[in-house]
VEXZA-249853 format. One record per residue (C-alpha): x, y, z; residue number from 1; residue in three letters. Coordinates in steps of 0.001 Angstrom, whole numbers, plus 500000, padded with zeros to 6 digits. Example, Ala and Ser with C-alpha at 12.3 -4.5 7.8 and 13.67 -1.06 7.14 Angstrom:
BEGIN
((512300,495500,507800),1,ALA)
((513670,498940,507140),2,SER)
This chain:
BEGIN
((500000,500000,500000),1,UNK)
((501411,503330,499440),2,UNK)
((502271,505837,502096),3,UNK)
((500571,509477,501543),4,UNK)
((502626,512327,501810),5,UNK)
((502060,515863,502930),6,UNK)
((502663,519004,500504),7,UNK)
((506008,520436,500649),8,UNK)
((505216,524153,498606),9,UNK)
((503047,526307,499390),10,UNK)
((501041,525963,496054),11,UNK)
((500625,521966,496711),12,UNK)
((499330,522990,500014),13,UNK)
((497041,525312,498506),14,UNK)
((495698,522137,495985),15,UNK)
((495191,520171,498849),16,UNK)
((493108,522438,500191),17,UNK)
((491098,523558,497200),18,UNK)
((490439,519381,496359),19,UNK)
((488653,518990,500055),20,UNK)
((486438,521745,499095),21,UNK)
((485634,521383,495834),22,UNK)
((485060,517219,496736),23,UNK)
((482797,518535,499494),24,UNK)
((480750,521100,497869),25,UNK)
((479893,518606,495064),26,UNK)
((478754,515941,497962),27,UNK)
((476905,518120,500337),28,UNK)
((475183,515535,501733),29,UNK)
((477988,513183,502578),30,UNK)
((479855,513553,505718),31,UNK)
((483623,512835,504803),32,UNK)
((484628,515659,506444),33,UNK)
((482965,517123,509225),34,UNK)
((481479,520631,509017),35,UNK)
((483605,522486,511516),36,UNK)
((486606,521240,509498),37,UNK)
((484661,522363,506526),38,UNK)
((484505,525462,507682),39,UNK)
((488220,525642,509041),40,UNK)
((489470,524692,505694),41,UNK)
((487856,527719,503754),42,UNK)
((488643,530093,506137),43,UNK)
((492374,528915,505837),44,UNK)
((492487,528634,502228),45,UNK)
((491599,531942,501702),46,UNK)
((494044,533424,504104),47,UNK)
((496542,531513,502951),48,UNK)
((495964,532156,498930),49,UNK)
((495667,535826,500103),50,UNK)
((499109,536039,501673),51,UNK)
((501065,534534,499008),52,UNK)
((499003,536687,496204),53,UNK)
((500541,539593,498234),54,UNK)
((503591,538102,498901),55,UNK)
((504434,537456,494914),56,UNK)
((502712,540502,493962),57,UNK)
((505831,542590,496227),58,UNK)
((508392,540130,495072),59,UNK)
((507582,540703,491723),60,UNK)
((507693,544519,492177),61,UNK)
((510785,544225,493859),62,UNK)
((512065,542673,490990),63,UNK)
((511211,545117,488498),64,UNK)
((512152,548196,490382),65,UNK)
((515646,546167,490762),66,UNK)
((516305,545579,487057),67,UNK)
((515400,549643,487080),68,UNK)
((517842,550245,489752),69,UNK)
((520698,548561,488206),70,UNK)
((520087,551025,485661),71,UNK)
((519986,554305,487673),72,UNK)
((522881,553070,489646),73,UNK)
((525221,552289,486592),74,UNK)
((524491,556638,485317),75,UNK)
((525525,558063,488998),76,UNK)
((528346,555867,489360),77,UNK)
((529307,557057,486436),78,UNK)
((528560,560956,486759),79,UNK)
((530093,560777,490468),80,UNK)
((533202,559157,489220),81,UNK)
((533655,561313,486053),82,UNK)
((533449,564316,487914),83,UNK)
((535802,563368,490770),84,UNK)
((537793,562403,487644),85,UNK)
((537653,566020,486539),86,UNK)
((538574,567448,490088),87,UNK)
((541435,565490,490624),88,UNK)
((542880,566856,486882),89,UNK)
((541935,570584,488338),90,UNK)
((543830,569645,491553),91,UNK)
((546589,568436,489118),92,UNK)
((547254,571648,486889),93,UNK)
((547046,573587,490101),94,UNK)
((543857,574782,489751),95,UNK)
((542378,573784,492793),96,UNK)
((544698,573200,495543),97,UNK)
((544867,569855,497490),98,UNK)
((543039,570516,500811),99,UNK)
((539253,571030,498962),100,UNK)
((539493,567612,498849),101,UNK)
((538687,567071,502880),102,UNK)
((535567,568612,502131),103,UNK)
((534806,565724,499863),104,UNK)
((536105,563357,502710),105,UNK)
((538940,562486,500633),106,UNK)
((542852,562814,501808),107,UNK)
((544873,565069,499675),108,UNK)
((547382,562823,498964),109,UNK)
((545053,559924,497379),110,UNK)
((544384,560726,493815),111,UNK)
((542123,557985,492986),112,UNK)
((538647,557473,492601),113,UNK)
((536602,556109,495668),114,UNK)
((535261,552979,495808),115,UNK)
((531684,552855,494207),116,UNK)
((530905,549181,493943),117,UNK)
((528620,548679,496029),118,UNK)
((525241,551180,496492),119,UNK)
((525749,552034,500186),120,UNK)
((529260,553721,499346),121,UNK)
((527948,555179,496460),122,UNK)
((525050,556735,498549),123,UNK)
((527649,557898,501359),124,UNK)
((530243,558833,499427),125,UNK)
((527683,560871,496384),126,UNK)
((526453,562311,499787),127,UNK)
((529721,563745,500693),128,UNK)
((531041,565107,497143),129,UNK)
((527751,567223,496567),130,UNK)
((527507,568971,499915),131,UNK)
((531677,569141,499397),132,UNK)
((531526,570980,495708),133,UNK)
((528227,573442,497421),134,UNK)
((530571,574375,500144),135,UNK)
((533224,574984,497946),136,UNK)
((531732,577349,495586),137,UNK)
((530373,578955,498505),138,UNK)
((533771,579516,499492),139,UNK)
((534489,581331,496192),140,UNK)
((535859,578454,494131),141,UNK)
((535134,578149,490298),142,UNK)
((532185,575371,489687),143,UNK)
((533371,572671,487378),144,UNK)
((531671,571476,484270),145,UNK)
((531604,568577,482117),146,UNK)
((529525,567136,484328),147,UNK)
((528341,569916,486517),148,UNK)
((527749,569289,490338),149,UNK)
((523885,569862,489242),150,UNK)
((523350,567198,486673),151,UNK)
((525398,564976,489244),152,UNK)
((523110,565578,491455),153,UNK)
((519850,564432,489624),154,UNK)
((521590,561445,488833),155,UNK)
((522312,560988,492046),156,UNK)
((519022,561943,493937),157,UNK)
((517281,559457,491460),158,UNK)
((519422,556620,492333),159,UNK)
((518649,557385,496337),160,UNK)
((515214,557590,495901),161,UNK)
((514838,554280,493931),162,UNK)
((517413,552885,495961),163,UNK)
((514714,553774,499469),164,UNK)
((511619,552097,497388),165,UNK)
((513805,549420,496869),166,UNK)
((514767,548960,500017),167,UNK)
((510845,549138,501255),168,UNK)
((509986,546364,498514),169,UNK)
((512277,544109,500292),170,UNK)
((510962,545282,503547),171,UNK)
((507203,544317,502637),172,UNK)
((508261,541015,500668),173,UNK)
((510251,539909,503853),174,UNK)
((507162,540662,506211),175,UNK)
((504562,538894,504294),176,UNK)
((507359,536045,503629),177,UNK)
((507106,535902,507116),178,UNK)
((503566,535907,507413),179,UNK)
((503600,532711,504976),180,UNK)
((506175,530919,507222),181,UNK)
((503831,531470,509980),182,UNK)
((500790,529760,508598),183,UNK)
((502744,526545,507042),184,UNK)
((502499,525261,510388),185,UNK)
((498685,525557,510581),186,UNK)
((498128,525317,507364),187,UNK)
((499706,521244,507568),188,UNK)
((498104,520251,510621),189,UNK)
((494861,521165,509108),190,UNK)
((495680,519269,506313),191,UNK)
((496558,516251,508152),192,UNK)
((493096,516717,510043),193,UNK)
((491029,516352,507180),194,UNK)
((493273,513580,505049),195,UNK)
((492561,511363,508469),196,UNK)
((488669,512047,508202),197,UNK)
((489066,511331,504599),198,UNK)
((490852,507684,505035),199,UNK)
((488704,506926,508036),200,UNK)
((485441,507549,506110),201,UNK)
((486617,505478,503293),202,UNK)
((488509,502748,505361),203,UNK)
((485973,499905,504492),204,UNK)
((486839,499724,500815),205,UNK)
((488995,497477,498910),206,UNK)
((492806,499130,498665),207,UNK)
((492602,500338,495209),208,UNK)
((489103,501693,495340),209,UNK)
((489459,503480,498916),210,UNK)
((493159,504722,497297),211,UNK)
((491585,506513,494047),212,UNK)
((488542,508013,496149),213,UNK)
((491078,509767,498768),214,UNK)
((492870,510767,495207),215,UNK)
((489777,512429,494360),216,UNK)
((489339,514366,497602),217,UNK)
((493270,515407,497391),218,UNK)
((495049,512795,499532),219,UNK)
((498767,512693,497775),220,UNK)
((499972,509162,497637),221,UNK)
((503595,507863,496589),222,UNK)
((504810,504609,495848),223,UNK)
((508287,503480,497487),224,UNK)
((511403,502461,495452),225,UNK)
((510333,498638,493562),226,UNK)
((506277,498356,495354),227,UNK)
((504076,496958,493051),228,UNK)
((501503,499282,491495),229,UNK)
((497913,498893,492801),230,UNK)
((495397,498176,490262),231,UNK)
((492135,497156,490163),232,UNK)
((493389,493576,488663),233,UNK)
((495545,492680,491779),234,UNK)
((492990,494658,494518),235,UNK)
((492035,491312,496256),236,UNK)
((494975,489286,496028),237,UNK)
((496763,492761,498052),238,UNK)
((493406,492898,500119),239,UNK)
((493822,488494,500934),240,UNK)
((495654,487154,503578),241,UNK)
((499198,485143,502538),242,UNK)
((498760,481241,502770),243,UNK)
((501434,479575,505348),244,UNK)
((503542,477005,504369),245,UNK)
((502551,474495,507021),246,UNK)
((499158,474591,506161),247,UNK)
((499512,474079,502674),248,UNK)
((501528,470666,503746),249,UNK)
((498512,469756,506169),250,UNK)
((496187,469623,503471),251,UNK)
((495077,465995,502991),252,UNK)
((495418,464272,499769),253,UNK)
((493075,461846,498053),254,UNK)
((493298,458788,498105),255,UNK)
((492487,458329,494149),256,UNK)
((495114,460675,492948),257,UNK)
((497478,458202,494932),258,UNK)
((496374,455076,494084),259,UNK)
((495648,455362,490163),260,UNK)
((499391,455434,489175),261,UNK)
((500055,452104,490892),262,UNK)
((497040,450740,489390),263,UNK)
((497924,451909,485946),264,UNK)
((501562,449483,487044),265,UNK)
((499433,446506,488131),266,UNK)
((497446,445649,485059),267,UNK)
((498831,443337,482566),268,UNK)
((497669,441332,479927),269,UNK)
((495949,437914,480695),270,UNK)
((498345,436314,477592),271,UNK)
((501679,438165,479593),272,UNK)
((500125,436910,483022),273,UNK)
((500607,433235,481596),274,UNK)
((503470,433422,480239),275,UNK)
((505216,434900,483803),276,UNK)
((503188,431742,485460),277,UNK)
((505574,429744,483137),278,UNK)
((508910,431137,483134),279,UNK)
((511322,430620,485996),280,UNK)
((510983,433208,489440),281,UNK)
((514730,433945,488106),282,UNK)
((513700,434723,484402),283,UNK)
((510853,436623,485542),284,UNK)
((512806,438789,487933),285,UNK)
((515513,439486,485020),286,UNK)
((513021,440172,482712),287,UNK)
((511326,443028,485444),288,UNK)
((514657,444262,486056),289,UNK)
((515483,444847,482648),290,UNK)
((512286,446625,482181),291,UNK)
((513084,448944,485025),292,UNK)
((516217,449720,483613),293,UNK)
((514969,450814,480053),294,UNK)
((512491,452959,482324),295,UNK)
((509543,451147,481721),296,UNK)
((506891,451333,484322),297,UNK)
((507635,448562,486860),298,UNK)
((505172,448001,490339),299,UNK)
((507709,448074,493558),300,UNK)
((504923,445889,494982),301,UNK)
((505261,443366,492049),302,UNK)
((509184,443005,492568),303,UNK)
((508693,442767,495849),304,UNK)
((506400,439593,495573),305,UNK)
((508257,437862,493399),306,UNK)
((511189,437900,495169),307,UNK)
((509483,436213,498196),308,UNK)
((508203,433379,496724),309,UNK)
């Protein structure tokens, strides 16, 4: 017989769910499941279905705006970098001197470009050249160009503010995640509830029938590794009880089915009956054990008599 096993996604959980109902709404009448479970199970189902609906509805914004953020992060990376590129050649032909780079947060001796490989330094570090550049042309300095501070800056504010709604995508798709996680728990023990009223209500059928009518009200079965396949062909001899050995050796044989292959060994010809009469015991006896050795038929009970006479 093959062992039932319970749903391990949420979306078999959710067919599980949806068979009972569906089984039970087309038998009314019938009471395979009781109506408090009846009940349960709707309520559940549509709590559950509504919680991953939201769930994949925010996962699947969250991957959108991603593929979008990719995008708006590649232009201010760029823009931030290209202009630092452009200070650090002003700083170079003596234009600017050294120090105006603290106010970027930078040491006057490195003459690199900052690290923008990831999105939090680029945030931090965008954050520091902007309000760096506006304090320096407060401070009388020339503005640069080619990019200019200000297109840097929309660049820049775009990328933070799709960088925040991404951040509150994840946010909501980890809370109702959570919120799924929560009900599995529920959600199986009710399912284990009603797949015991289910076999229990059906356990007076033969194997295969009671197996394809818990099928049809969503019981999941699997077969293990070489079990036979029940069918409706072999559903009694899996339903009978084996036969022991030692009673099949009790079992009395007939008489008749014994005794006709001696009797087939005993009858001879009246002619051949004379003739043996008139041959010698030692003739006779030859001519038997001659017979027996060509396999012809020969009574033990015959030999036997004729050798004590």
């Amino acid at each position: 017989m093959p062992y039932r096993r319970l749903p391990n996604t949420d979306q078999a959980r959710l067919r599980a769910l949806r068979a009972v109902l569906t089984a039970s709404a087309a038998q009314p009448g019938d009471s395979v499941v009781s109506y408090k479970s009846q009940l349960e199970a709707k309520t559940c189902f549509q709590n559950f279905e509504q919680t991953i609906s939201h769930y994949q509805q925010m996962y699947d914004r969250q991957v959108t705006a991603s593929k979008d953020l990719q995008e708006v992060f590649h232009n201010a990376r760029l823009y931030l970098s290209h202009f630092i590129q452009v200070f650090n050649l002003s700083v170079i032909r003596g234009e600017i001197k050294p120090e105006i780079k603290r106010l970027f947060h930078i040491s006057p001796d490195v003459a690199s470009i900052p690290d923008f490989s990831s999105m939090d330094s680029l945030l931090e570090t965008g954050a520091y050249v902007i309000e760096g550049e506006a304090e320096r042309i407060r401070q009388g300095g020339t503005p640069l160009y080619n990019p200019a501070i200000a297109k840097v800056k929309v660049h820049y504010d775009i990328f933070k503010e799709r960088r925040l709604n991404q951040l509150s995508l994840q946010q909501n798709t980890q809370r109702y995640a959570a919120q799924v996680s929560a009900m599995r728990n529920d959600v199986d023990t009710l399912i284990v509830d009603l797949w015991n009223q289910i076999e229990a209500s059906f356990q007076s059928l033969s194997p295969y029938q009671r197996l394809e009518t818990c099928k049809a009200w969503g019981v999941v079965y699997y077969y293990r590794r070489g079990e036979a396949v029940l069918t409706l062909e072999n559903d009694c001899i899996a339903d009978a009880e084996p036969v022991e050995v030692e009673a099949i050796a009790a079992i009395a044989i007939p008489e008749t089915v014994i005794a006709e292959p001696l009797q087939e060994h005993l009858l001879f010809d009246e002619e051949e009956a004379k003739e043996k009469e008139e041959i010698p015991m030692s003739v006779q006896m030859r001519s038997l054990m001659s017979k027996k050795k060509r396999n012809h038929p020969v009574s033990q009970d015959l030999l036997l008599s004729l050798f004590f006479q």
